[in-house]
N, C-alpha and C positions, 0 to 999 in steps of 0.2 A: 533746329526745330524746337516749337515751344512744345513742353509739356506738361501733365497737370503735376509731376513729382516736383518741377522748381516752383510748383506755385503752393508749395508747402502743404501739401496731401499726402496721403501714408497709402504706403501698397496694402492693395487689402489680403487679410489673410483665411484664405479658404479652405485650411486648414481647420480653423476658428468653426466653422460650419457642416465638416468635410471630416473630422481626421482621419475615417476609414477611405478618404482618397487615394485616387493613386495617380489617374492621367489628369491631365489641364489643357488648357489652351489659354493665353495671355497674348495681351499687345504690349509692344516693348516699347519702352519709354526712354530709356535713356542706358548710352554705350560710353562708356569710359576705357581707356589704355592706363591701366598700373599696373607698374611694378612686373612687364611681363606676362599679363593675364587681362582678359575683359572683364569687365564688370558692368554687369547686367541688371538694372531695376525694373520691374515688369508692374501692368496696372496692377495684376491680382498672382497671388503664387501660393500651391499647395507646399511648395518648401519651408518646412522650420528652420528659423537660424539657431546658430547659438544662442542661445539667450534664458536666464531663471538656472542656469551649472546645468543644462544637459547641450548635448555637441547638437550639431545640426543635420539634418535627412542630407542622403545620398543622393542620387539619381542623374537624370542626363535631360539637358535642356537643347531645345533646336538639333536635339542627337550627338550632342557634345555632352561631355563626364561633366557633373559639376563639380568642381574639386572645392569649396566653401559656400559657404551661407551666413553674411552676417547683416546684422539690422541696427541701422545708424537713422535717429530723430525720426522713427517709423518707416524709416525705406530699409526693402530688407533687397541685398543686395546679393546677386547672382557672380560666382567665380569661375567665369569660364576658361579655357585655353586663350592663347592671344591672337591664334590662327583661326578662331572660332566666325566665321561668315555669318554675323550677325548683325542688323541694321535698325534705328530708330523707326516705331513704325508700322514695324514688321509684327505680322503676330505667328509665336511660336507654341508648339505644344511640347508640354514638358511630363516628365514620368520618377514618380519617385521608387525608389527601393522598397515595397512595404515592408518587406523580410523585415528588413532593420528597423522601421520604421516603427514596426511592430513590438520588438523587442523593447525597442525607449519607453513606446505605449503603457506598456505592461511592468516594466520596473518603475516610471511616474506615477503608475497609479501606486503600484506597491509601496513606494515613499511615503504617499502622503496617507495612505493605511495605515501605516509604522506609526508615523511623524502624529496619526492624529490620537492614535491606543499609547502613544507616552505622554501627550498635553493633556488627556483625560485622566492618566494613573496619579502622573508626574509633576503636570504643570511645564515640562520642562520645554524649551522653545527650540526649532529646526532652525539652527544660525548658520549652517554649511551645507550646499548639495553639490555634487559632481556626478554628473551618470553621463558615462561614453558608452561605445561599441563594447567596452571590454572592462568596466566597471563601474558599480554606484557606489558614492561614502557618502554616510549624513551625519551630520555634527548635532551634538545636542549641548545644551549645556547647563547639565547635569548631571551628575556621576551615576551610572545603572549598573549594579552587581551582575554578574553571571547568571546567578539565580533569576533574576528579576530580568535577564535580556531573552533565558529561553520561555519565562512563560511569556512575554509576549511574542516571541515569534509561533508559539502555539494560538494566542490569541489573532494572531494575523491570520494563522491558514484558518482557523474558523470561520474569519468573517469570510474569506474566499469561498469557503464552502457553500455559504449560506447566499453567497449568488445578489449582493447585494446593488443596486443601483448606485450609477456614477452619474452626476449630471454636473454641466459643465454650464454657464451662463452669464452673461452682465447684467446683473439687478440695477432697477431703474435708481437713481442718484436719493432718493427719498427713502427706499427700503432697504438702499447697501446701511442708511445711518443706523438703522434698529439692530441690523445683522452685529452678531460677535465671531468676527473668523482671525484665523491664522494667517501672518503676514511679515513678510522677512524685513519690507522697509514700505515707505510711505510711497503711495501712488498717486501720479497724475491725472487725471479725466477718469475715463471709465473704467471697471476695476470685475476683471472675470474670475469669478470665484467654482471652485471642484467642492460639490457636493459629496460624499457619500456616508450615504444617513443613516444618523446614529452614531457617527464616528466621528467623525471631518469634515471642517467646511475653510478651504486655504484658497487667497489668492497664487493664481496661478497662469502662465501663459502659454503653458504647453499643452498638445494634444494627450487625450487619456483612452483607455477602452470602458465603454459602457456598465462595464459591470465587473464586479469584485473575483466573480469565477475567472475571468479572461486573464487577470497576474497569473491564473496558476499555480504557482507554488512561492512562498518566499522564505527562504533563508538567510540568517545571519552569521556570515563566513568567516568573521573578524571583528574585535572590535582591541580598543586602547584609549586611555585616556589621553585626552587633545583640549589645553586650556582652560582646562578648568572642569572639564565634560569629557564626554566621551564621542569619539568618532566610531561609525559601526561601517563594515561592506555588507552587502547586504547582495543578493542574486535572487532572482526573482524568472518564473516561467522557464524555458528550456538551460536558463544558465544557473539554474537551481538546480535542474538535473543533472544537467553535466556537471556540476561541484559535487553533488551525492554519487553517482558515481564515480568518479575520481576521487571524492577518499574513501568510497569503497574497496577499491581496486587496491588504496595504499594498505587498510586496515587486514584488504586478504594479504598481501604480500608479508605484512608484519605478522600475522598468524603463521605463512609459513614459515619465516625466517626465526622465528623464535619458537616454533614448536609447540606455540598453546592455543586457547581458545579467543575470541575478539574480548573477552570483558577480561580477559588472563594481561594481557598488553601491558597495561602502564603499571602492573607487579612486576612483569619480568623485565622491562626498561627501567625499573626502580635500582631491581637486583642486576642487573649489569652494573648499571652505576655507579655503584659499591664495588662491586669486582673490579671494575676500570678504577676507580679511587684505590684501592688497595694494589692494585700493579704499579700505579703509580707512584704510589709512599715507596714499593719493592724497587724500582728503576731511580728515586731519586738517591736512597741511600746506597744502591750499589753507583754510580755516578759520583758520587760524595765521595766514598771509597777508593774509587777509581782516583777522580781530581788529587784526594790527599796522596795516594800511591805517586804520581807523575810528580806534582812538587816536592815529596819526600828525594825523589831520586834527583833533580837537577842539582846542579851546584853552583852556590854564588857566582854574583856575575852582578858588574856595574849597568849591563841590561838583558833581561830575560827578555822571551818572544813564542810567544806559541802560538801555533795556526789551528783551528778544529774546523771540523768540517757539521759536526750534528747537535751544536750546544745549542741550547734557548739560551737565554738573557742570564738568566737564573745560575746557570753554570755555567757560563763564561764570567760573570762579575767573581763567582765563588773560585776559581782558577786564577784568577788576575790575585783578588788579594792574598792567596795563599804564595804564588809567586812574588808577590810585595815582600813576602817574610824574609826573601833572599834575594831580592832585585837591591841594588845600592842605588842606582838613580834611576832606572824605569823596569814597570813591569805590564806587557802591553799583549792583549789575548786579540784577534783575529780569526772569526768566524766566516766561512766563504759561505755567501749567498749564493751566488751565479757567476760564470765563468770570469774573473779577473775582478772582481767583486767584494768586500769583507764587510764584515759588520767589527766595530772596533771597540773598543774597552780599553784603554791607560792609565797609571795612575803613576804618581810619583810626588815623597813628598822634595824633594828639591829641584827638578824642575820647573820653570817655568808654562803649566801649563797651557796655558792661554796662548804664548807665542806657540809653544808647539801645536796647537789646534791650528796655529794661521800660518804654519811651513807645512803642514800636511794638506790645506786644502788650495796651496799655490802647487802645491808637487805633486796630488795624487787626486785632484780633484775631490777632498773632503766635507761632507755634509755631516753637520753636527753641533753639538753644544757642550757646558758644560766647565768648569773651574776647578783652578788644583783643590786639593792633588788629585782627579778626575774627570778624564774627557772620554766622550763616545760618539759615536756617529758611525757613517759608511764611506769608504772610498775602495778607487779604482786604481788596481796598477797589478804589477808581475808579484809572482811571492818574494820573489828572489832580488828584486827591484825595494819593493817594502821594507825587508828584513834587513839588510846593508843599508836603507836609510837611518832607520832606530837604530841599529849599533852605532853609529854614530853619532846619537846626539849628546 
C-alpha cells in the first residue's frame, strides 16, 4: 500500500501543538516486523520520541503498551508487541501517560531555566542533557563553585515564583536571523525555539509547561566536575520533593543516631572521625605487636608459611617480610578470602619467582602478578593441599 511516509514526509507532531495532550486518533501508515516487535508510523502522533537527551512518553496505541518511541529522518516511529493486530490504513486511537508526561514537562522546562540563569551569569554553554523517568544531568562547560550553584538554584525558584510565561514557536526564517538563542548544534529547515522572558530563548524540540509556576520546585541534588565543567542533577516538581524529603528523613535519623541538633551534624561526624582515626593508629600498633610477637616465636626454616584469616594487605606484606628474616628460601603469608580461597603474599630472594608464580597458577588456579623476590595474587585450593605444596619447593 502506497503511503505518504515513503514519499518522504514526516509524521506530524501534535505534540508540537497539543503538549497538554493526551488522547489521539491517527491513520496508520506504515507496519513493519523487527526484531520481534511492530513498528508503527502514524500520519500524526501525540507521542514524543527520544530525542534533544530526554527519553520518550509512555502510553498505549490501538490498546497495546507502547514499549519505545523513536524518530528516524522525521518518522517518528511507534514500538508495539509483535502480536499487536495492527494494519496499514487503519486508523487508531492512542493515549499517553500524562503523569509521566508531565513530570519531563516540568524538569525541561526547569533545564532550560537553569541552562538560561548560567549563559546570562556565566556565558557558560548546555553541552549535555539526559532527563529520563528517574533523572536529569546537565553539563555545562564551565566550572561553578558551590557558592555560585546554590544562589542560582535560589535564583531558579524565584523566577518559578514569579509565574513567568513559556512560549514555544517556529519564527518565520527572516526573524529566527535577528534572534540571538541558545543551541546545542546546527539545524536544518525550521527551527522551534522556548521562550521564557527575560531569561531564555533555546532551541528546542520537546514539549514544555506554560508557565514557570508549573516546574514547581527545582533543586540541585549533585554536581562534579565532567570535562572540563561541571555536570549538575538537578530534580524539579514532585521529585524535588521527594529528594527534600528523603534527606530530610536522612538528617532526622543522623540527629538521632548521634545525639544532637541538624546544624550539630557534620561537628559530630568531624569528631567521630578522629576517634575512628585514633582507634585505628590504637589496632594498627597492637597488630604490629602482635605480627612481631608470632615471627619472634617461629624458628628457622628453609620455608615458613602462615595462614590468617583477618589481615588487610598492610599486615599480611608486614608478616611476610618479618618472616623473610627466618625463611632460607621462602617466606609466604595466606589470607582466606572465602571458603578455599586466599589472598597471597611470597617473597624469596632465591627462588625463582616468576616460575613459581607459573606452578601456582597451573596447580591452584592462581591470579596475580608480580617479580622476585615478590609475587601476590589469589588462588583456590585446600589449606592443607597448599601448605605441602610450598614446603616443597
Amino acid at each position: 500500500m502506497a503511503c505518504f511516509l515513503e514519499e518522504k514526509e514526516v509524521t506530524k507532531k501534535l505534540y508540537d501543538e497539543a503538549p497538554y495532550g493526551k488522547l489521539f486518533s491517527a491513520r496508520v501508515e506504515q507496519v513493519k516486523d523487527e526484531k520481534g516487535t511492530k513498528q508503527v508510523a502514524l500520519s500524526a502522533t501525540m507521542f514524543f520520541p527520544e530525542e534533544g537527551g530526554q527519553s520518550p512518553d509512555w502510553g498505549t496505541l490501538a490498546g497495546y503498551e507502547v514499549q519505545d518511541v523513536q524518530i528516524k529522518e522525521g518518522i517518528i516511529w511507534h514500538t508495539l508487541p509483535a502480536a499487536a493486530a495492527i494494519e496499514e490504513g487503519q486508523t487508531v486511537e492512542g493515549c499517553i501517560d500524562f503523569s509521566h508526561r508531565y513530570e519531563l514537562m516540568r524538569h525541561h522546562s526547569g533545564e532550560h531555566l537553569l541552562s538560561g540563569l548560567v549563559h546570562q551569569r556565566y556565558g557558560y554553554q548546555n553541552v549535555g542533557f539526559h532527563l529520563t523517568e528517574e533523572v536529569m544531568t546537565v553539563d555545562y562547560d564551565g566550572v561553578i563553585s558551590e557558592e555560585e550553584l546554590f544562589e542560582l538554584e535560589r535564583a531558579a525558584n524565584e523566577a518559578i515564583w514569579k509565574n513567568i510565561r513559556i512560549q514555544c514557536g517556529y519564527p518565520e526564517a527572516e526573524r529566527l536571523k535577528e534572534l540571538e538563542y541558545r543551541s546545542k548544534k546546527e539545524i536544518d529547515g525550521p527551527v522551534r525555539l522556548v521562550r521564557i522572558e527575560g531569561i531564555d530563548l533555546c532551541a528546542c524540540c520537546a514539549p514544555h509547561v506554560a508557565s514557570t509556576t508549573e516546574i514547581g520546585a527545582l533543586m540541585i541534588t549533585g554536581w562534579e566536575n565532567y570535562k572540563g565543567g561541571v555536570r549538575l542533577t538537578v530534580s524539579c516538581g514532585m521529585r524535588a520533593i521527594a529528594m527534600m524529603q528523603s534527606q530530610r528523613a536522612v538528617v532526622k535519623e543522623s540527629m538521632r543516631a548521634l545525639s544532637v541538633k541538624a546544624e550539630e551534624i557534620p561537628e559530630a561526624i568531624a569528631r567521630l572521625k578522629e576517634e575512628l582515626q585514633g582507634e585505628k593508629g590504637k589496632k594498627a600498633a597492637l597488630l604490629t605487636q602482635l605480627i612481631e610477637k608470632k615471627a619472634a616465636e617461629m624458628e628457622s626454616a628453609p620455608v615458613l608459611v602462615a595462614f590468617e584469616t583477618e589481615y588487610d594487605a598492610n599486615a599480611q606484606r608486614q608478616l611476610m617480610n618479618a618472616m623473610g628474616e627466618k625463611a632460607e628460601k621462602l617466606a609466604a603469608v595466606l589470607v582466606q578470602t572465602e571458603e578455599a580461597t586466599y589472598r597471597y603474599m611470597m617473597a624469596s630472594n632465591v627462588l625463582d619467582m616468576k616460575m613459581l608464580q607459573g606452578t601456582l597458577k597451573e596447580t591452584f588456579a592462581a591470579k596475580g602478578g608480580g617479580k622476585s623476590p615478590m609475587i601476590q595474587g589469589t588462588l583456590v585450593g585446600k589449606r592443607e593441599d597448599i601448605e605441602a605444596f610450598l614446603k616443597q619447593v
